[in-house]
C-alpha positions as CSV (number, residue, x, y, z in Angstrom):
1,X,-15.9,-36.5,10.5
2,X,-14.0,-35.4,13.3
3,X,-12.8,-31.6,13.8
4,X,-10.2,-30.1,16.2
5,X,-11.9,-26.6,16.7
6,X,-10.0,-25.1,19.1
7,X,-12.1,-22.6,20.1
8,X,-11.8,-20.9,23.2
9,X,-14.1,-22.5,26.5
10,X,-15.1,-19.0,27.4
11,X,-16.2,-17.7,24.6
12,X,-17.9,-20.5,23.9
13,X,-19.3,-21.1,27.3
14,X,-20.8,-17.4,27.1
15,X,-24.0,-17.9,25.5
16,X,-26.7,-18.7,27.4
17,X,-29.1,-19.5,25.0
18,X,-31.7,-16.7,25.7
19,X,-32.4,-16.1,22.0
20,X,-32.3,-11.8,21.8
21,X,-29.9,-12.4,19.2
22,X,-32.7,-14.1,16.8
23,X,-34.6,-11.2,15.2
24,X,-31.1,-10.1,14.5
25,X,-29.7,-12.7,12.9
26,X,-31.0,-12.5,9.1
27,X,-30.3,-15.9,8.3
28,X,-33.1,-17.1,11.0
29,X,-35.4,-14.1,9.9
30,X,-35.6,-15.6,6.5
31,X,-35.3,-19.7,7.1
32,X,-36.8,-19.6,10.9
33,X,-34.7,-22.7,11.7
34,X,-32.5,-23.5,14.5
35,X,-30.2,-24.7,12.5
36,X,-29.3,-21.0,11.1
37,X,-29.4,-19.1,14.2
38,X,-26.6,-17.7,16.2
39,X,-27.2,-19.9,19.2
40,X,-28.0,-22.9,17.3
41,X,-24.5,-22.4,15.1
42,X,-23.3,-22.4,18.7
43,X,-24.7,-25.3,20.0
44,X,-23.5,-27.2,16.9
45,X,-20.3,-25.5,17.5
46,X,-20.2,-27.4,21.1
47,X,-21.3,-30.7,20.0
48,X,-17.8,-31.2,17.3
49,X,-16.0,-29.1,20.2
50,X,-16.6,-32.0,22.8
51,X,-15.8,-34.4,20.0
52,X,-19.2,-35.0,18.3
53,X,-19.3,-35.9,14.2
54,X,-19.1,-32.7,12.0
55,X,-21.5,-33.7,9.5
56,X,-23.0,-32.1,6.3
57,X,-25.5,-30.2,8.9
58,X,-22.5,-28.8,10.9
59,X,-20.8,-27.3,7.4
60,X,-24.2,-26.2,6.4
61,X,-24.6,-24.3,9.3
62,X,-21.4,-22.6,9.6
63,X,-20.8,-21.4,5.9
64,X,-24.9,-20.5,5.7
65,X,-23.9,-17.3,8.3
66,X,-23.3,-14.1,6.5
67,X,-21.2,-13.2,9.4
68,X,-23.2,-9.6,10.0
69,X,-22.2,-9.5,13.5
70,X,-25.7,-8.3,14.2
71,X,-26.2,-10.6,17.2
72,X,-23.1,-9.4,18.9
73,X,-24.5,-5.8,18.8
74,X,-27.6,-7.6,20.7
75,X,-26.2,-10.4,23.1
76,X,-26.4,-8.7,26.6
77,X,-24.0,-11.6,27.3
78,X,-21.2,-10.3,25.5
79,X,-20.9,-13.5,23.2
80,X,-17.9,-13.1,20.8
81,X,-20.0,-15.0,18.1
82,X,-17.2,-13.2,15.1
83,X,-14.4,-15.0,16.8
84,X,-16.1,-18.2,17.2
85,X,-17.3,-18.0,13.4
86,X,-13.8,-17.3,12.3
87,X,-12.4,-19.9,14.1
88,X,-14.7,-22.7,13.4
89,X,-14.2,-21.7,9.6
90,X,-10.3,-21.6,9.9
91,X,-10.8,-25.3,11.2
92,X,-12.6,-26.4,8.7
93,X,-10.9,-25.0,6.0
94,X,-7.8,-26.5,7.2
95,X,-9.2,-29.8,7.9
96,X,-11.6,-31.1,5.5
97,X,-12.1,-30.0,1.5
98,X,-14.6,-27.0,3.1
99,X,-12.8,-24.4,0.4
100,X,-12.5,-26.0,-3.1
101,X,-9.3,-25.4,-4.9
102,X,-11.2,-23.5,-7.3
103,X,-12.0,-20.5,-4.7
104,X,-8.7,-20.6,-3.2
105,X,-7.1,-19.9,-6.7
106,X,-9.7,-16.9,-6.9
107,X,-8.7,-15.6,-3.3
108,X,-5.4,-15.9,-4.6
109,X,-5.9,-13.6,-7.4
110,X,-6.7,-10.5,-5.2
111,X,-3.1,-10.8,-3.5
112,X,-2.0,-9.7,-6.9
113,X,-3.0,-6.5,-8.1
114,X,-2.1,-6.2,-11.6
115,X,-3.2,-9.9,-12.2
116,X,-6.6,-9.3,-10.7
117,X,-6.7,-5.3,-13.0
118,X,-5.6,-7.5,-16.1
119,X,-8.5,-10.0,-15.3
120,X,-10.8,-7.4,-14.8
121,X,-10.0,-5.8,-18.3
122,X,-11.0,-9.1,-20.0
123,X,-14.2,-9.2,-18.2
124,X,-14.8,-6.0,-18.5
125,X,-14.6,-6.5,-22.4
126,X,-16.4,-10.2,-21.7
127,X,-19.3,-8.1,-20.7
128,X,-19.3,-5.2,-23.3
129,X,-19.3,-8.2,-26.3
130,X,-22.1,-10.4,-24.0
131,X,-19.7,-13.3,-24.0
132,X,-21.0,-13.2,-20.6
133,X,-24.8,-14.5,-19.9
134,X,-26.3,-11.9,-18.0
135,X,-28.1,-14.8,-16.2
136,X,-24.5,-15.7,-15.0
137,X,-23.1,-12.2,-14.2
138,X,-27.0,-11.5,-12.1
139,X,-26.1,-14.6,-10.0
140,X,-22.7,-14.4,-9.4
141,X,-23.4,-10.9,-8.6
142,X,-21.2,-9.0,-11.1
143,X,-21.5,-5.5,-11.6
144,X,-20.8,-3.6,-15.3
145,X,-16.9,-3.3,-14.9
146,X,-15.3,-0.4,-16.2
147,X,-12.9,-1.6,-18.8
148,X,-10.2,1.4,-18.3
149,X,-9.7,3.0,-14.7
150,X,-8.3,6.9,-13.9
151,X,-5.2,6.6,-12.8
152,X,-4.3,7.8,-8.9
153,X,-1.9,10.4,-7.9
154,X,-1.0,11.0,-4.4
155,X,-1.2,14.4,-3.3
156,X,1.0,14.3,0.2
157,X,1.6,12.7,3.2
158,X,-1.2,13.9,6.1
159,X,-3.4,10.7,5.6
160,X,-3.2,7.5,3.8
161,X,-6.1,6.2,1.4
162,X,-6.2,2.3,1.2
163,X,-7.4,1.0,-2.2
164,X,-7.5,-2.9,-1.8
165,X,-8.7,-5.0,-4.3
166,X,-11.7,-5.7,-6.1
167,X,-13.0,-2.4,-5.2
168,X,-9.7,-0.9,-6.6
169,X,-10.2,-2.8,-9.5
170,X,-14.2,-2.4,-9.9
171,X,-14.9,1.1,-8.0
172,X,-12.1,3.3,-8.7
173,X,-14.3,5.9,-8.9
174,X,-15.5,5.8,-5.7
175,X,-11.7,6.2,-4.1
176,X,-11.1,9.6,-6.6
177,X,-14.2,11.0,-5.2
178,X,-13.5,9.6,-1.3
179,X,-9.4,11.1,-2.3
180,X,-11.2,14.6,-3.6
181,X,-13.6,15.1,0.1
182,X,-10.5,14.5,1.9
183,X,-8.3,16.3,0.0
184,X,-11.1,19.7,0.6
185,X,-10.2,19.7,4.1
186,X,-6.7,20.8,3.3
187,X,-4.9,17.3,3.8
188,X,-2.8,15.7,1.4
189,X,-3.5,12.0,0.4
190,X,-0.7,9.5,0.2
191,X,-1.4,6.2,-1.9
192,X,-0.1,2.7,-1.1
193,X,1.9,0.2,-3.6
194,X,1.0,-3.1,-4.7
195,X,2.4,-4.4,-1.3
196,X,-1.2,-3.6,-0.2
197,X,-3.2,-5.5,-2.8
198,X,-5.7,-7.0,-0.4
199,X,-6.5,-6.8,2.8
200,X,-7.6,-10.5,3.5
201,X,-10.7,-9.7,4.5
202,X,-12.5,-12.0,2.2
203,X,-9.6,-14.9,3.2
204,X,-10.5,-15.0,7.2
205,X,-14.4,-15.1,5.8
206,X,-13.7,-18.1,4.1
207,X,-11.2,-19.1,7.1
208,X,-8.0,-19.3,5.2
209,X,-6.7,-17.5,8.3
210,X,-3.0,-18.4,7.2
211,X,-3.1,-16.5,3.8
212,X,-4.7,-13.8,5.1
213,X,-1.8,-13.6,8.1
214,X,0.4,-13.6,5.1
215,X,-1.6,-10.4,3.5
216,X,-1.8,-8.7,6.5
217,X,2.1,-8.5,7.1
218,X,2.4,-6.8,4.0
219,X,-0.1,-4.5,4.2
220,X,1.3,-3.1,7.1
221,X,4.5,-2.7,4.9
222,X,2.9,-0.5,2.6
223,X,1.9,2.4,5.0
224,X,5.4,3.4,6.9
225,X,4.9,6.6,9.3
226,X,2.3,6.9,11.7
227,X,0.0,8.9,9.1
228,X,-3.8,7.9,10.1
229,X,-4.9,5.2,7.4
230,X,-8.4,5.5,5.9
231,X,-10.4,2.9,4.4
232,X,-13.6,3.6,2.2
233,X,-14.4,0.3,2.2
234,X,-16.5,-1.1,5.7
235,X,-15.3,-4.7,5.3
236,X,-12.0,-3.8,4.5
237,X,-11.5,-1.3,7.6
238,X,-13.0,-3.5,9.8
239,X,-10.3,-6.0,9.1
240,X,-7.5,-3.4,8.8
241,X,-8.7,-2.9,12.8
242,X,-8.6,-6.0,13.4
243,X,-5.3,-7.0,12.3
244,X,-4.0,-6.7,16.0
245,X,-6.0,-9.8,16.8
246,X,-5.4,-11.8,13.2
247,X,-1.3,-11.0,13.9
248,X,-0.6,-11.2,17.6
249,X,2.1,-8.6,17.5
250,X,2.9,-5.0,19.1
251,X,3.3,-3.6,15.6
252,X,-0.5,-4.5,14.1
253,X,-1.8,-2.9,17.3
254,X,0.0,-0.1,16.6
255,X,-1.0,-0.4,12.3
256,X,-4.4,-1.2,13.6
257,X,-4.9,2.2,16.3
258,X,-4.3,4.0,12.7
259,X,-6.8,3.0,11.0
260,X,-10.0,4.8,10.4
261,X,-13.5,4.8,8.2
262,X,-13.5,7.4,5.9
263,X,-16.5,8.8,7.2
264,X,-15.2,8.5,11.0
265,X,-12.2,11.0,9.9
266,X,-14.3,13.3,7.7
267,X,-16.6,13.7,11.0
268,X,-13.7,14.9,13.1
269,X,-12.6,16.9,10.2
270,X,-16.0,18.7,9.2
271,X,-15.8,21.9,9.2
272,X,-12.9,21.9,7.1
273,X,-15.4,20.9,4.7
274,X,-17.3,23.3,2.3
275,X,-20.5,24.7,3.4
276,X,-23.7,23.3,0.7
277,X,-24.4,25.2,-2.2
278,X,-28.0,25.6,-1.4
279,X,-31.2,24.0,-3.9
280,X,-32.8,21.1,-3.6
281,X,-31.4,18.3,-1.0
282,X,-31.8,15.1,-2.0
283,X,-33.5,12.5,0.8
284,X,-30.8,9.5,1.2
285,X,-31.8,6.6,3.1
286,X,-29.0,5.2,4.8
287,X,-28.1,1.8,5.1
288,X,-25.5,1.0,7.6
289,X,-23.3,-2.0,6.3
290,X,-22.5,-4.7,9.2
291,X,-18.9,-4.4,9.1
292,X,-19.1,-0.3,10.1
293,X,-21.9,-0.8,11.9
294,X,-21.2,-3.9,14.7
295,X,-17.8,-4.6,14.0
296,X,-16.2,-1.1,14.2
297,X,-19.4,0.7,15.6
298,X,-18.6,3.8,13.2
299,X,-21.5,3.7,11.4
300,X,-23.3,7.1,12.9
301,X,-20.2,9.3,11.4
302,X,-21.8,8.6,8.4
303,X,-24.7,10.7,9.4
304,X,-22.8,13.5,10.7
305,X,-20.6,13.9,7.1
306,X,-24.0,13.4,4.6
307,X,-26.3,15.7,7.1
308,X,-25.1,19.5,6.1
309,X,-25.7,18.1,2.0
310,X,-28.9,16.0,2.0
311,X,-31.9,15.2,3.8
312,X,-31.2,12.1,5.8
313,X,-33.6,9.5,6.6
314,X,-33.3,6.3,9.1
315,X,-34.4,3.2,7.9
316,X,-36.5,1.4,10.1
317,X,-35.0,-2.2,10.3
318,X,-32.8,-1.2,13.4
319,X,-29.8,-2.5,11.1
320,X,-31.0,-5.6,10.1
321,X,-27.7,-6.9,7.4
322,X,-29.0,-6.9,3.4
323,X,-27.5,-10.0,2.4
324,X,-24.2,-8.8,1.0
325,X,-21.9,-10.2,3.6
326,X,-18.3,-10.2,1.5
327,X,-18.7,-13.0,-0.6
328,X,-22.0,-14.5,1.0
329,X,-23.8,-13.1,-1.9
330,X,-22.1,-14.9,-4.7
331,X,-22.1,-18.2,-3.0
332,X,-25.7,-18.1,-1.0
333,X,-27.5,-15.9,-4.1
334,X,-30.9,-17.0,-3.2
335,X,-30.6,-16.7,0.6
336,X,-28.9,-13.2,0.1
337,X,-32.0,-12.3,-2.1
338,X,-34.2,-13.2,0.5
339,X,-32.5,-11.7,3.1
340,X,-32.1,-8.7,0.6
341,X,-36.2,-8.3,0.0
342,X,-36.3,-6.9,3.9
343,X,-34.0,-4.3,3.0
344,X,-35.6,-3.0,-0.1
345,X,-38.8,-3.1,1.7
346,X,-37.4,-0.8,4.4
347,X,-36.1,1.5,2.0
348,X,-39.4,1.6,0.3
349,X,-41.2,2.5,3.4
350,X,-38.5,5.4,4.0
351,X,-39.7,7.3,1.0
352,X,-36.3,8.2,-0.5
353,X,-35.1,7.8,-3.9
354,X,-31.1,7.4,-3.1
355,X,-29.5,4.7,-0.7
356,X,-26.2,5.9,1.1
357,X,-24.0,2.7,1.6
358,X,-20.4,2.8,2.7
359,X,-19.3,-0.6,1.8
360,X,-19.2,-2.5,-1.8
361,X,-20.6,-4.9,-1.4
362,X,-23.3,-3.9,0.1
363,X,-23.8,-1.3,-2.5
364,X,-23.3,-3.9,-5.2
365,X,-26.0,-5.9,-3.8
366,X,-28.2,-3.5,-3.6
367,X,-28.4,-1.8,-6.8
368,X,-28.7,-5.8,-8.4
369,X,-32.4,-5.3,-6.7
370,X,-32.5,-1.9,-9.1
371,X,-32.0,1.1,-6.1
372,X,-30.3,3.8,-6.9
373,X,-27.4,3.4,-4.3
374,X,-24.1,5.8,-3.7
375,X,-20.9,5.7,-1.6
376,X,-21.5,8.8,1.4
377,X,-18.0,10.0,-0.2
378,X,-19.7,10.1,-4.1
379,X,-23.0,12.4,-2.7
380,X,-20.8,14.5,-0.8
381,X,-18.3,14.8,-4.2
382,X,-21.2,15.5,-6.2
383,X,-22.8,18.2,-3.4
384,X,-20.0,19.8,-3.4
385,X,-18.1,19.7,-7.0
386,X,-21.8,20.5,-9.1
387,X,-23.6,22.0,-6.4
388,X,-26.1,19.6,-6.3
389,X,-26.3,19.7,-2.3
């Protein structure tokens, strides 16, 4: 099979081959082949570039990375491995049957907010009746849905709050408590319509670049002003910043300069915040998802916002990705597992009894391995709502 990858020759050309990138790739950490390493994905990447077959190794390669981003953090060549990833994907996807109908209908959904709530609902109730194996929900990675959701109400106009999809639809908790921190440091919180259903995140992962293009423009229709834009969500905000490069245009540079991690505004805005109630601090391991950590390199804000309430403590895997990766874990369940185990090890070693994650993924992952894992935003809510801090 041929492939037209039209990936850019200097980006390509970048990597030298010198391998720092390997203990930070997790998909080499776990398999120790090749085959699953950023430079090998690379060399592959050449090979169908300059016209070679794209065969079953090729796919397997490609849709095998969780897309962590750790080795761009580590290259000292400055390889931008993300944009080759994403374009390699976007190839195949539009070339060969690489995305089955099946997950494009289910990518779909997320576009469509009260489709995806009303699908929820039923699953929700699935769950609650065990229609659901729990074999199936464990490897598809579903957590307990909530079968009814508190409702949202804006409360001004200083900042916006995106709520996206699944996490909308799963984790609505998580935005009231992320909507009540902000809201302590005097600012009011302006909510989104349906315009802004998904973010298309999970659609450039799978490299239906087109559809999320499509997403993306109306996104940016659902937050008018210049009011910054925060996202509690890592995945999600790294793509809201990244719009400027999915869309090509003055005006998602402009949408994308808005946007910020929730944490990354909370830092600036600190002491607004209360001071802690005093008693016992609970110690929080932190685990920095991929997305905040080498794509929009906010991931130390999260220490600065948890540090006056609890006792932080580093991990020490220098960052190394748990698995999650967006979808990654519902597809690749056993290599996400594996890749997992290193992360619950770490968090073992650290002592502490609560995991701090800022993504949902990630934090969906994770508690599937039995941690007790919170949103930063949640432990702040609770330090400073019951005094817990």
């Amino acid at each position: 099979m041929k492939l037209d990858l039209r990936l850019d020759p200097q980006e390509l050309e970048a990597c030298v081959a010198c391998g720092l990138c390997l203990p930070h790739c997790p998909t080499w950490r776990v398999s120790g082949e090749e085959l699953h390493s950023p430079r090998g994905r690379i060399a592959l990447m050449r090979i169908v570039d300059a016209g070679g077959e794209a065969d079953h190794r090729f796919v397997e390669a490609m849709d095998g990375c969780i897309q962590c981003l750790g080795c761009e953090t580590a290259c000292p060549s400055g390889v931008p491995f993300g944009h080759l990833m994403e374009d390699t994907r976007e190839a195949l996807a539009e070339q060969t049957a690489y995305q089955p109908r099946w997950r494009r209908l289910g990518l779909a959904v997320l576009g469509h907010r009260r489709t995806l709530a009303a699908g929820s609902r039923a699953l929700a109730v699935a769950q609650r009746l065990r229609i659901v194996p729990r074999r199936l929900s464990e490897r598809l990675g579903l957590p307990t849905i909530p079968v009814r959701q508190s409702r949202l109400e804006p409360s001004g106009s200083d900042v916006w709050l995106h709520t996206g999809c699944v996490m909308d639809a799963w984790m609505r908790s998580t935005h009231a408590a992320a909507k009540r921190v902000i809201e302590l440091t005097g600012a009011g919180v302006a909510l989104p319509d349906d315009r802004a259903a998904c973010c298309g995140a999970l659609h450039v992962h799978a490299g239906l670049t087109t559809a999320a293009r499509r997403l993306a423009e109306r996104t940016m229709k659902a937050f008018p002003g210049d009011a910054p834009i925060l996202v509690d969500s890592a995945g999600c905000g790294a793509q809201l910043k990244h719009y400027g490069r999915l869309l090509g245009t003055p005006e998602a540079e402009v949408f994308s300069a808005r946007v910020r991690d929730v944490q990354e505004w909370l830092a600036a805005h600190a002491h607004l915040l209360p001071e802690p109630s005093g008693g016992v601090r609970p110690l929080v391991a932190v685990q920095d998802p991929c997305h905040l950590r080498h794509i929009q390199r906010a991931h130390q804000h999260v220490r600065t916002v948890l540090g006056p309430y609890v006792d932080v403590v580093e991990l020490d895997d220098d960052g190394l990705c748990c698995g999650a990766g967006g979808a990654f874990a519902m597809l690749h369940p056993d290599r996400a597992a594996q890749v997992r185990e290193r992360k619950v090890d770490a968090i073992a070693r650290s002592g502490a009894t609560v995991v701090a994650s800022a993504n949902p993924g990630c934090l969906m992952h994770l508690r599937r391995a039995g941690l007790d894992v919170r949103h930063p935003v949640e432990l702040i809510d609770d330090a400073v709502t019951t005094g817990a801090g």
